[in-house]
MOPAC internal coordinates of N, CA, C and O (Angstrom, degrees):
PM7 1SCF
backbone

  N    0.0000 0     0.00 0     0.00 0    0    0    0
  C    1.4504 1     0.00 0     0.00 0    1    0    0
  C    1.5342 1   108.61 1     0.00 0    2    1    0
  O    1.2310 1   107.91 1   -42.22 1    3    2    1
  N    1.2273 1   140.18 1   137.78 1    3    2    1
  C    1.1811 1   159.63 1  -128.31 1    5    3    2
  C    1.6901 1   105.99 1  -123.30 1    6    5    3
  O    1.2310 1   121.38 1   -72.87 1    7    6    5
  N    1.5777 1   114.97 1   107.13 1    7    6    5
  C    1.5434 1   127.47 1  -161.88 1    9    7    6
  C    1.2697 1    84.22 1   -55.15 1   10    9    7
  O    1.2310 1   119.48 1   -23.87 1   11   10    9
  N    1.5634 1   118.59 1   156.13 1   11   10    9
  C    1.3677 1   121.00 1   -18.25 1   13   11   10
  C    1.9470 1   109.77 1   -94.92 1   14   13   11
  O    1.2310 1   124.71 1   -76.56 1   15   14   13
  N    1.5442 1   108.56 1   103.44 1   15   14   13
  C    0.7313 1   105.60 1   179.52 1   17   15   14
  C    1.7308 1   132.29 1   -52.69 1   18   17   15
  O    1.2310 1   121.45 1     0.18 1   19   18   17
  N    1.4660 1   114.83 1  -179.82 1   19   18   17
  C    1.9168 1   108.54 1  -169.50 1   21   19   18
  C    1.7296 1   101.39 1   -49.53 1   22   21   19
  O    1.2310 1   120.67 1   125.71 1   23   22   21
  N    1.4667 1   116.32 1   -54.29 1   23   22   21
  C    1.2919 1   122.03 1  -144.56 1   25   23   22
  C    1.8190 1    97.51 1   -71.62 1   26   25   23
  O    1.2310 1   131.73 1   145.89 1   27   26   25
  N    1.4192 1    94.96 1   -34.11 1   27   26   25
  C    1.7350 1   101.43 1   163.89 1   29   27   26
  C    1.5260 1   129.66 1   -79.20 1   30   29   27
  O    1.2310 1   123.46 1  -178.91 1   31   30   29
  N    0.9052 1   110.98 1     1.09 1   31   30   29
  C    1.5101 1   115.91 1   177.83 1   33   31   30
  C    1.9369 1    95.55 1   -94.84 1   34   33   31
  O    1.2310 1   125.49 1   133.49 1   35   34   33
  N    1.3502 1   107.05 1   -46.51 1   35   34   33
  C    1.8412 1   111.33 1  -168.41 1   37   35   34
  C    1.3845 1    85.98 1   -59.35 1   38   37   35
  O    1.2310 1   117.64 1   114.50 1   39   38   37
  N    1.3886 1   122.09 1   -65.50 1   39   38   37
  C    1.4350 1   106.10 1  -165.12 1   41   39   38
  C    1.5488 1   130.03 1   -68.54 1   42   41   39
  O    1.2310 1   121.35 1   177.81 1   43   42   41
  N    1.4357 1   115.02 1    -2.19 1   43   42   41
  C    1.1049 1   100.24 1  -164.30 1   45   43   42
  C    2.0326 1    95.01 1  -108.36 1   46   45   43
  O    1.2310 1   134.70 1   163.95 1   47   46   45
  N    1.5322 1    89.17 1   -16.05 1   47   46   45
  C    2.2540 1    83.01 1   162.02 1   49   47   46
  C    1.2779 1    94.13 1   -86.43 1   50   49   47
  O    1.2310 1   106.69 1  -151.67 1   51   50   49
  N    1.4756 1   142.37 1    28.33 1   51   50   49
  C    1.5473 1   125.53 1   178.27 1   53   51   50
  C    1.6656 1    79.47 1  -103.55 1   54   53   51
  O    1.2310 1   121.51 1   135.06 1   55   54   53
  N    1.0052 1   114.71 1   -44.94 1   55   54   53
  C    1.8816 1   112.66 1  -155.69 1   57   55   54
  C    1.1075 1    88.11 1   -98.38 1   58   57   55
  O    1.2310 1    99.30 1  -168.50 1   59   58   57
  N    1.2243 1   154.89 1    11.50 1   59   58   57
  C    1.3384 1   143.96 1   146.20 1   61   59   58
  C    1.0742 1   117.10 1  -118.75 1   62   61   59
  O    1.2310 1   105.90 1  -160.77 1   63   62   61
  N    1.3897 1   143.77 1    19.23 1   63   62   61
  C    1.6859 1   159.73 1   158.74 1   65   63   62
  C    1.4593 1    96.93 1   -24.67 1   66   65   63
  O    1.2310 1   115.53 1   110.40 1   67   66   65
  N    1.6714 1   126.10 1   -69.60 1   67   66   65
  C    1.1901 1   106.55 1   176.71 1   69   67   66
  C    1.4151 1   138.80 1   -92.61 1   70   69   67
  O    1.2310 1   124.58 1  -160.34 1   71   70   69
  N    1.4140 1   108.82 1    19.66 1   71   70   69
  C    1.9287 1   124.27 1  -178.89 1   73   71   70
  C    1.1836 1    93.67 1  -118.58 1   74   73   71
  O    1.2310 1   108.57 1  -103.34 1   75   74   73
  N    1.2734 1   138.98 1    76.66 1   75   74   73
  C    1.9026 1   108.01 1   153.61 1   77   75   74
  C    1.2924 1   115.86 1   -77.54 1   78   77   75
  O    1.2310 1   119.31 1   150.71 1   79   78   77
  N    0.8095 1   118.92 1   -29.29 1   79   78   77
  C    2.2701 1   116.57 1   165.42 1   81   79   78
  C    1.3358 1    84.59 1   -33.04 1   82   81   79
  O    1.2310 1   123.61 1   109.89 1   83   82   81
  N    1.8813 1   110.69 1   -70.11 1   83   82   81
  C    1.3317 1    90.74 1  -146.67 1   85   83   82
  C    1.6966 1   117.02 1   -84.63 1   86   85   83
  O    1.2310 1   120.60 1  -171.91 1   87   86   85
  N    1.1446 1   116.46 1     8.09 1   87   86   85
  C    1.5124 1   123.49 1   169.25 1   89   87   86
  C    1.5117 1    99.61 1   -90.66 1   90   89   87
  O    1.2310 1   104.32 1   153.45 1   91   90   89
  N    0.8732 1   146.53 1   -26.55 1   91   90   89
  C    1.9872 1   143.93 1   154.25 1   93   91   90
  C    1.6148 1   103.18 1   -51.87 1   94   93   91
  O    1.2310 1   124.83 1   134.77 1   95   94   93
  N    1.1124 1   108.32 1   -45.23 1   95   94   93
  C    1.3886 1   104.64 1  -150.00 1   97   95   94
  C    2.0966 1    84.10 1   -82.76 1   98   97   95
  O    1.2310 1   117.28 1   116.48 1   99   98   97
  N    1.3245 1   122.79 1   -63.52 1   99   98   97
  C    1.4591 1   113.41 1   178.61 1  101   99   98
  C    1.6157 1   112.26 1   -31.39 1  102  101   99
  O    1.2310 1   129.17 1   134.67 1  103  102  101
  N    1.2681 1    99.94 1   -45.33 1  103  102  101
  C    1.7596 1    91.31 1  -147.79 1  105  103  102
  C    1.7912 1    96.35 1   -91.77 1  106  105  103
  O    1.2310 1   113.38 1   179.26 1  107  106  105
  N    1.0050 1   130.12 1    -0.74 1  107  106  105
  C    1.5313 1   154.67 1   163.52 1  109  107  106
  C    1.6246 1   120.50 1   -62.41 1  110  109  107
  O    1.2310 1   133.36 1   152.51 1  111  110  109
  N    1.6399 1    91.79 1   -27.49 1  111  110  109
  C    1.9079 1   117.75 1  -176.23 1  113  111  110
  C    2.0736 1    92.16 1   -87.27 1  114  113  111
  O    1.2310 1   125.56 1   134.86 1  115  114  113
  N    1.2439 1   106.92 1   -45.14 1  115  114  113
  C    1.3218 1   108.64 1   157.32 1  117  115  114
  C    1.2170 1   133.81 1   -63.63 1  118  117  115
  O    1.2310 1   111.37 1   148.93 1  119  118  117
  N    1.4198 1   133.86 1   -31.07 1  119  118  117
  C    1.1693 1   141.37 1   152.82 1  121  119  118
  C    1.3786 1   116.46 1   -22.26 1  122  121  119
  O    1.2310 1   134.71 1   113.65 1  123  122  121
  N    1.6793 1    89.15 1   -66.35 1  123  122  121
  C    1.6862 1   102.29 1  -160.12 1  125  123  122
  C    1.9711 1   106.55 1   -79.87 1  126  125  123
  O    1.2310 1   120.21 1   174.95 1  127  126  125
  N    1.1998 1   117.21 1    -5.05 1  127  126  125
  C    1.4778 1   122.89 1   160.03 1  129  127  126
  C    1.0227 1   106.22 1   -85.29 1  130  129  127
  O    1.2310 1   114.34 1   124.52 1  131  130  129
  N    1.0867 1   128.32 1   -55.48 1  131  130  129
  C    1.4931 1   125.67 1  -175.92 1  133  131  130
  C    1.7577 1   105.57 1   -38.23 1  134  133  131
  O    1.2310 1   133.12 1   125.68 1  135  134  133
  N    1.3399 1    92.25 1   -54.32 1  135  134  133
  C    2.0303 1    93.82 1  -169.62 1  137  135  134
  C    1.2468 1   119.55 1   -73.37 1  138  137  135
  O    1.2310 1   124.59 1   172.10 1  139  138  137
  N    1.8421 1   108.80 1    -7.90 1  139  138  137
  C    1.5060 1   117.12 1   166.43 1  141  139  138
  C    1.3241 1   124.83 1   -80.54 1  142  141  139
  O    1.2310 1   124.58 1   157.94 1  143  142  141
  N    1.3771 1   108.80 1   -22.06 1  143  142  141
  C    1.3573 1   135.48 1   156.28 1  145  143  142
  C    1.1288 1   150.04 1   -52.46 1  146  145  143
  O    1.2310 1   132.06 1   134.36 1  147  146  145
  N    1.1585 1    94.32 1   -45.64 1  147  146  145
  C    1.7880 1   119.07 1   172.29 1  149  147  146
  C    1.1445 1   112.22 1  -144.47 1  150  149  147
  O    1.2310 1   110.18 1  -103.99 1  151  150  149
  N    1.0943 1   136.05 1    76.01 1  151  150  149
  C    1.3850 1   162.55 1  -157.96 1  153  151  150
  C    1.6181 1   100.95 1   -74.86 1  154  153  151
  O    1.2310 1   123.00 1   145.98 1  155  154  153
  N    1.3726 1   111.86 1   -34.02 1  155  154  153
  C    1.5974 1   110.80 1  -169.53 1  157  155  154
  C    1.4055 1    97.96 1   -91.80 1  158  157  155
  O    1.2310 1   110.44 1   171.02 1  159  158  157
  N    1.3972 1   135.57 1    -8.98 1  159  158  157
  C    1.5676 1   128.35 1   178.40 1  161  159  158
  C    1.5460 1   115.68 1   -86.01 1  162  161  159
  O    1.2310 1   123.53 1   -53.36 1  163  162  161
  N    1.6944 1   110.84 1   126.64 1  163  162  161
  C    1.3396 1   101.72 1  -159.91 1  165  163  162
  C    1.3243 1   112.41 1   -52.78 1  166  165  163
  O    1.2310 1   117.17 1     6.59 1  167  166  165
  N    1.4651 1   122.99 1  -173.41 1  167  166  165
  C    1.4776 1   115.32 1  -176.95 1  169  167  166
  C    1.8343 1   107.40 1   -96.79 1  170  169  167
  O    1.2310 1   130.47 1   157.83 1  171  170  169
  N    1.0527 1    97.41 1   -22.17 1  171  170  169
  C    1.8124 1   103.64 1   172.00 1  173  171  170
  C    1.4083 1   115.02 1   -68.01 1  174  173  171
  O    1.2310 1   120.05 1   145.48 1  175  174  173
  N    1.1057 1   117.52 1   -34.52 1  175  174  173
  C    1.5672 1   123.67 1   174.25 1  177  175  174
  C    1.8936 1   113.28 1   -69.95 1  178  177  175
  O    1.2310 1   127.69 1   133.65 1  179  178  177
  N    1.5125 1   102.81 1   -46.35 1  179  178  177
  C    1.3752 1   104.65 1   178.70 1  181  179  178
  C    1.7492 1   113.19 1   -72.48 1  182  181  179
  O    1.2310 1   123.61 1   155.72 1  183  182  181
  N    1.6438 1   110.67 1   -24.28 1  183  182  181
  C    1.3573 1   110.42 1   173.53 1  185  183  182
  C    2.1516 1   119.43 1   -70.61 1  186  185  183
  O    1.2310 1   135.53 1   131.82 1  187  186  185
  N    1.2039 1    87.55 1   -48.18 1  187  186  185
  C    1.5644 1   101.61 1   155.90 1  189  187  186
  C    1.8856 1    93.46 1   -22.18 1  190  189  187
  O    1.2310 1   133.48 1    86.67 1  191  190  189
  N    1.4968 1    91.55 1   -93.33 1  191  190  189
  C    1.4210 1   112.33 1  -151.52 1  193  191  190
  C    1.4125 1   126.69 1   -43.04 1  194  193  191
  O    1.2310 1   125.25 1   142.71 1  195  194  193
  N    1.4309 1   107.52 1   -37.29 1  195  194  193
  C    1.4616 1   125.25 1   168.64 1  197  195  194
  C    1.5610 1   129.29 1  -102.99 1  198  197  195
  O    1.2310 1   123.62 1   161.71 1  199  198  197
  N    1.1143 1   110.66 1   -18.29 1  199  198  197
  C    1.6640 1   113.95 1   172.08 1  201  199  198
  C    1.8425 1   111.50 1  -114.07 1  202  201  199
  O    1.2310 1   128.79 1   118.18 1  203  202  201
  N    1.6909 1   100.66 1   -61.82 1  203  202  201
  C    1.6793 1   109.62 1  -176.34 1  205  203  202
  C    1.1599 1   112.86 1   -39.72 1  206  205  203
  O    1.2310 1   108.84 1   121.81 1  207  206  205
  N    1.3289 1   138.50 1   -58.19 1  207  206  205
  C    1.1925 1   132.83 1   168.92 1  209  207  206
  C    1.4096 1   126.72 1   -21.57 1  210  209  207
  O    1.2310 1   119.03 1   138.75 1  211  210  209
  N    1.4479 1   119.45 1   -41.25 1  211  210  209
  C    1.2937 1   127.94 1  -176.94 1  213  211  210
  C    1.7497 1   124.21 1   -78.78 1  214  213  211
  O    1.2310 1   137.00 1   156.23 1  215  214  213
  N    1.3173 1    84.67 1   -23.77 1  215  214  213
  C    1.8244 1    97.39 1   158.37 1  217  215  214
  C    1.3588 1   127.72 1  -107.99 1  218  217  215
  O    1.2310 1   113.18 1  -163.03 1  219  218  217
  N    1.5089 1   130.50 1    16.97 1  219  218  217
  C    1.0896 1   152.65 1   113.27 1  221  219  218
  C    1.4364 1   115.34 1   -49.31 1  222  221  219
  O    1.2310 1   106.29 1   150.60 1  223  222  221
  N    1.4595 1   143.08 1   -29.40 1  223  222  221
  C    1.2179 1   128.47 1   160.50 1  225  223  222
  C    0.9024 1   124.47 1   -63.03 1  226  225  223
  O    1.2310 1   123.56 1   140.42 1  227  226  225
  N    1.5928 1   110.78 1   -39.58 1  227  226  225
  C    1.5871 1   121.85 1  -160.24 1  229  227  226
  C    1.5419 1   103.31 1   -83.83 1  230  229  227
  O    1.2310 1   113.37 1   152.96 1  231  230  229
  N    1.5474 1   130.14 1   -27.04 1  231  230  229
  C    1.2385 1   101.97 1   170.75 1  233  231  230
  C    1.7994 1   116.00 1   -98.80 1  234  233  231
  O    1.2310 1   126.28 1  -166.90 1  235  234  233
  N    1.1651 1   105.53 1    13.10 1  235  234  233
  C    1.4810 1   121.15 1   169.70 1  237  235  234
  C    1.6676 1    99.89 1   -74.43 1  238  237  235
  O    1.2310 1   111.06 1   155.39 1  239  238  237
  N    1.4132 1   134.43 1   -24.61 1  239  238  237
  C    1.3817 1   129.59 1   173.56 1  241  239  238
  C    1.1517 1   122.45 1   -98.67 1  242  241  239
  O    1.2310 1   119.55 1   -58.04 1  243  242  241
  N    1.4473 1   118.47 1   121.96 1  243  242  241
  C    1.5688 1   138.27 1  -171.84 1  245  243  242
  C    1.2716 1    93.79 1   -38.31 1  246  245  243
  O    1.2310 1   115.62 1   -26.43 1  247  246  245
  N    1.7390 1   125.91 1   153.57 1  247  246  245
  C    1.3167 1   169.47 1   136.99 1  249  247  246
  C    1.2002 1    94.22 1     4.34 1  250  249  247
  O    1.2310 1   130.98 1    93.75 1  251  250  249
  N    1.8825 1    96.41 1   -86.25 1  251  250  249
  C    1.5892 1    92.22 1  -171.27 1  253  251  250
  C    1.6358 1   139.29 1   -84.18 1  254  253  251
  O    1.2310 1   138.04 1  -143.23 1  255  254  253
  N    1.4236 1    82.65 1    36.77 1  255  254  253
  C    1.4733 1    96.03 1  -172.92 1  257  255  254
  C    1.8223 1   106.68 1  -116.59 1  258  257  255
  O    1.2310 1   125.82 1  -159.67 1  259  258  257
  N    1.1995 1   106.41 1    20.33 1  259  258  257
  C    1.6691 1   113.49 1  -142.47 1  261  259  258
  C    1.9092 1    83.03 1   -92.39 1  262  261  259
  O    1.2310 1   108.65 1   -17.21 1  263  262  261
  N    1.2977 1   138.84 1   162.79 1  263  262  261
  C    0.9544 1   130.54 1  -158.02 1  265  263  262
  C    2.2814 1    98.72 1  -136.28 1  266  265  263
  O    1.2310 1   132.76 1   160.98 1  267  266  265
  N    1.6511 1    92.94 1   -19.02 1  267  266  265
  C    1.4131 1   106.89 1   173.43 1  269  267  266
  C    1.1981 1   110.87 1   -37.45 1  270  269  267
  O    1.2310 1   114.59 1   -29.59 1  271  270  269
  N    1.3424 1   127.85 1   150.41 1  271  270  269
  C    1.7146 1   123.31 1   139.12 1  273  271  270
  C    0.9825 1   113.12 1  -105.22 1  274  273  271
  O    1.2310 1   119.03 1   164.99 1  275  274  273
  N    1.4298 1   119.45 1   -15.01 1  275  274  273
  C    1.9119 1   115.44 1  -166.88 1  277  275  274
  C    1.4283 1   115.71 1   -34.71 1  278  277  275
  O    1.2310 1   116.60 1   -62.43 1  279  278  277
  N    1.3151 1   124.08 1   117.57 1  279  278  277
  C    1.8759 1   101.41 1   156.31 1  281  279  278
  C    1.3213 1   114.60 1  -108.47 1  282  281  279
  O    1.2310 1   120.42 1    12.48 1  283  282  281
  N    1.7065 1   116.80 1  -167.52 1  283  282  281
  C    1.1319 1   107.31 1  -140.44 1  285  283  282
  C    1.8066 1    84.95 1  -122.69 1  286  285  283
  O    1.2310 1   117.65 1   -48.03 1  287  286  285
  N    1.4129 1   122.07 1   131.97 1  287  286  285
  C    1.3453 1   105.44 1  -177.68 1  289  287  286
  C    2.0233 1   124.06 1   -68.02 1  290  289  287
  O    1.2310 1   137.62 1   -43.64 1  291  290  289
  N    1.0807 1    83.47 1   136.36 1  291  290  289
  C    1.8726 1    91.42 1  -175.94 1  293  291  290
  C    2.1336 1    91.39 1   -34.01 1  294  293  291
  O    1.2310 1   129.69 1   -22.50 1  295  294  293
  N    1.5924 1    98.92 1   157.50 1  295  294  293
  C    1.3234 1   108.90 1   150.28 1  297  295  294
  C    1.8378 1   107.53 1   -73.15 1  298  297  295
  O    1.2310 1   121.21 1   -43.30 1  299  298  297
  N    1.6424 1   115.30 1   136.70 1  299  298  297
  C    1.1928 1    80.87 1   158.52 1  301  299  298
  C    1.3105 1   139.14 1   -98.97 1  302  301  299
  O    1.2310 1    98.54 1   -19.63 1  303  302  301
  N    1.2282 1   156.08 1   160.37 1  303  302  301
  C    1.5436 1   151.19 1  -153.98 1  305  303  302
  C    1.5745 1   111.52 1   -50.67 1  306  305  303
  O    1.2310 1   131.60 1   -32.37 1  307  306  305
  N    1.0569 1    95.21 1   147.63 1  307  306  305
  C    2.0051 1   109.72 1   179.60 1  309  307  306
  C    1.3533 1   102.42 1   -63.70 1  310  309  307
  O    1.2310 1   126.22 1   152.14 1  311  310  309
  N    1.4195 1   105.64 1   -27.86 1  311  310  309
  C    1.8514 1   111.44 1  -152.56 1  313  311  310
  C    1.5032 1   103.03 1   -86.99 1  314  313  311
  O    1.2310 1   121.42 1   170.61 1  315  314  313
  N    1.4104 1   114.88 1    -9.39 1  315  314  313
  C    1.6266 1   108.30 1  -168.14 1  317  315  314
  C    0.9393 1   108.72 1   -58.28 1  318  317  315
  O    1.2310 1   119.24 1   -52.38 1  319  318  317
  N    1.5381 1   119.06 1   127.62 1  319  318  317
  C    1.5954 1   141.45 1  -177.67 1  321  319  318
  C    1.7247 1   106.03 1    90.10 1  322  321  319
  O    1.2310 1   129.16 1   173.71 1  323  322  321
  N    0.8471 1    99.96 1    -6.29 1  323  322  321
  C    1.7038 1    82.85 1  -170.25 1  325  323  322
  C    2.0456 1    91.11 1  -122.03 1  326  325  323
  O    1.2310 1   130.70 1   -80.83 1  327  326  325
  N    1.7767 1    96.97 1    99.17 1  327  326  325
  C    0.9973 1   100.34 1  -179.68 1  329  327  326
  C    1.8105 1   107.61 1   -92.95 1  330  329  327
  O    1.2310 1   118.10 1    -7.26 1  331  330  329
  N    1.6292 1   121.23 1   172.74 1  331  330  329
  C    1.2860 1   133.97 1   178.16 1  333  331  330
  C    1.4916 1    96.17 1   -67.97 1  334  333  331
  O    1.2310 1   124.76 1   -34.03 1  335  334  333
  N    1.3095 1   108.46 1   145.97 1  335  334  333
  C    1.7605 1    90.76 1   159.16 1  337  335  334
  C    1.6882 1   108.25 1  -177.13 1  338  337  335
  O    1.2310 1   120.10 1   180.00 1  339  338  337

């Protein structure tokens, strides 16, 4: 079965629950061995395997369970500069 297997994937968003940067950024150090490695496996398949997965969790978890703060900046208005008058 092909790292990071199920039982390694639970534990490793358990010990990284509050870093996913830094659980992207570890398993990303694998990435780039991985592709030194197996040079003939496409690179979408090896990204899957070692990173994608991990953003497959995150939208696998309900809304209000989401732990983000990012927001998203307003559009700003069509009208800027062109006041009523």
């Amino acid at each position: 079965m092909p790292w990071p297997y199920p039982t390694g994937k639970r534990e490793l968003r358990a010990e990284y629950d509050d870093a996913p940067v830094s659980l992207a950024l570890y398993l990303g150090s694998y990435l780039v061995q991985a592709t030194e490695d197996m040079p003939w496996t496409p690179a979408g398949v090896l990204h899957r395997r070692f990173v994608g997965w991990t953003r497959e969790a995150a939208r696998l978890t309900p809304a209000g369970q989401q732990r983000s703060t990012a927001t998203v900046p307003a559009e700003p208005s069509r009208d800027v500069g062109h006041q009523a008058g």
